[in-house]
C-alpha positions as CSV (number, residue, x, y, z in Angstrom):
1,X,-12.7,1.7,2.5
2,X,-14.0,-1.8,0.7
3,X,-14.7,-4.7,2.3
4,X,-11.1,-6.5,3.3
5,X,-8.7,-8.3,0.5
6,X,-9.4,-12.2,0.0
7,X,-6.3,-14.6,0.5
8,X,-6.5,-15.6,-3.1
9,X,-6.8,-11.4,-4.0
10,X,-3.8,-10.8,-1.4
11,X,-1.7,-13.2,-3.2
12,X,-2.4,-11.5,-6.6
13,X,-1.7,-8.5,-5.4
14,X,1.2,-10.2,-4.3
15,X,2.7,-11.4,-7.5
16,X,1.7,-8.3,-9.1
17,X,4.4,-6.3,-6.5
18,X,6.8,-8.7,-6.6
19,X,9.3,-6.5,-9.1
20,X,8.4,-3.4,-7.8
21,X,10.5,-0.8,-6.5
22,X,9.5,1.2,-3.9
23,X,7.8,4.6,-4.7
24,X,7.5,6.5,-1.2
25,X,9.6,6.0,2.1
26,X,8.5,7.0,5.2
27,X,11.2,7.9,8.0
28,X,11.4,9.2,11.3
29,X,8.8,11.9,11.2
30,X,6.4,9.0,10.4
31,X,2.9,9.0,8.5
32,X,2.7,12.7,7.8
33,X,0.3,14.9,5.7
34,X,2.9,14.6,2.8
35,X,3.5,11.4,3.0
36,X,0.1,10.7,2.6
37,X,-0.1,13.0,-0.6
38,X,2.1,11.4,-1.9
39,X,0.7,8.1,-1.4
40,X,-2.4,9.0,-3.0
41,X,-0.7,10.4,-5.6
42,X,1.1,7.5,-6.4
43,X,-2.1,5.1,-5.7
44,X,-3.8,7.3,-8.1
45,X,-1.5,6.3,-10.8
46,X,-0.4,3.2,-10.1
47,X,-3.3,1.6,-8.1
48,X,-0.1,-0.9,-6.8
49,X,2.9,0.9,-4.7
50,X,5.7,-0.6,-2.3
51,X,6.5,1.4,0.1
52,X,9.6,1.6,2.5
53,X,9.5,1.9,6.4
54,X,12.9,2.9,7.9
55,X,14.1,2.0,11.1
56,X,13.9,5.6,12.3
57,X,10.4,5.7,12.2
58,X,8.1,6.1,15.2
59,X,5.7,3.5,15.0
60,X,6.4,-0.1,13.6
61,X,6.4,-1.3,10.2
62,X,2.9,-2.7,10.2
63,X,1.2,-0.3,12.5
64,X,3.1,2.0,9.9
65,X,1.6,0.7,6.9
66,X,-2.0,-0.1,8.5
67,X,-2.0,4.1,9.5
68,X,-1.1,5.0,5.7
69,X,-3.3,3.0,4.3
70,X,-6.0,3.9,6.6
71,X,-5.2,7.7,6.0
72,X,-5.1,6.6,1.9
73,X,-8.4,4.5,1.9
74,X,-6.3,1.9,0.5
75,X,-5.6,-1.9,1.6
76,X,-2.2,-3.3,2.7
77,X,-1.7,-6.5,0.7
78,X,1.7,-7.1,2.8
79,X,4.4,-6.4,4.6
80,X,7.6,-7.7,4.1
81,X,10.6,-6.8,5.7
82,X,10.5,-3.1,6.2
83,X,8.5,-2.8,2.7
84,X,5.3,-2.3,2.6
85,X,2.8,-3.3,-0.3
86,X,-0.7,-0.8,-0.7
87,X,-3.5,-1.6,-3.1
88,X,-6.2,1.0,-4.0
89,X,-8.3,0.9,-7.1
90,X,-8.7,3.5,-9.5
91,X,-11.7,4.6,-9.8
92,X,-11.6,5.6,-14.0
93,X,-9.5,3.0,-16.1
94,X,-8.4,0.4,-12.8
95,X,-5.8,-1.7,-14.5
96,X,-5.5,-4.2,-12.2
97,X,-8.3,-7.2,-12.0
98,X,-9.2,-8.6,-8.3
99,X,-9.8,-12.3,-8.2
100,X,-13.9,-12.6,-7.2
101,X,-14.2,-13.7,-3.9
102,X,-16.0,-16.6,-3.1
């Protein structure tokens, strides 16, 4: 995976997720191999997901998100609630343009 998100790119990301709804939810069975397939899947098309993390599920929401987007090469630019926001950049045609870090 890239070097870590910047604040500045975090909040970007941020803004950018603000009206989305969430694509994938992950529930008692946890991160599974599906889940993850999924995941990429989506990152694949839309680079910016929300995902949700039900109550049920066997970990806790940001040990939850950190696993998936370990498992997805991807970066979690928050968690909120029980949602959780994942970045990964395409790597033909990325859409999305990161602030440059410092």
């Amino acid at each position: 995976m890239a070097e870590a998100l910047t604040g500045k790119q975090r909040r970007h990301l941020r803004a950018l997720g603000h009206h989305l709804d969430a694509v994938l939810q992950i529930g008692h069975e946890g991160v599974t191999d599906a889940v993850v397939k999924q995941a990429d899947a989506q990152l694949d098309t839309h680079e910016l997901i929300k995902v949700k993390v039900s109550e049920n599920a066997p970990q806790d929401r940001t040990e939850t998100a950190d696993a998936l987007a370990a498992r997805c090469s991807a970066h979690v630019a928050q968690v909120l609630g029980r949602t959780a926001l994942l970045y990964r950049r395409r790597k033909e045609k990325p859409e999305i343009v990161l602030p440059k870090p410092k």
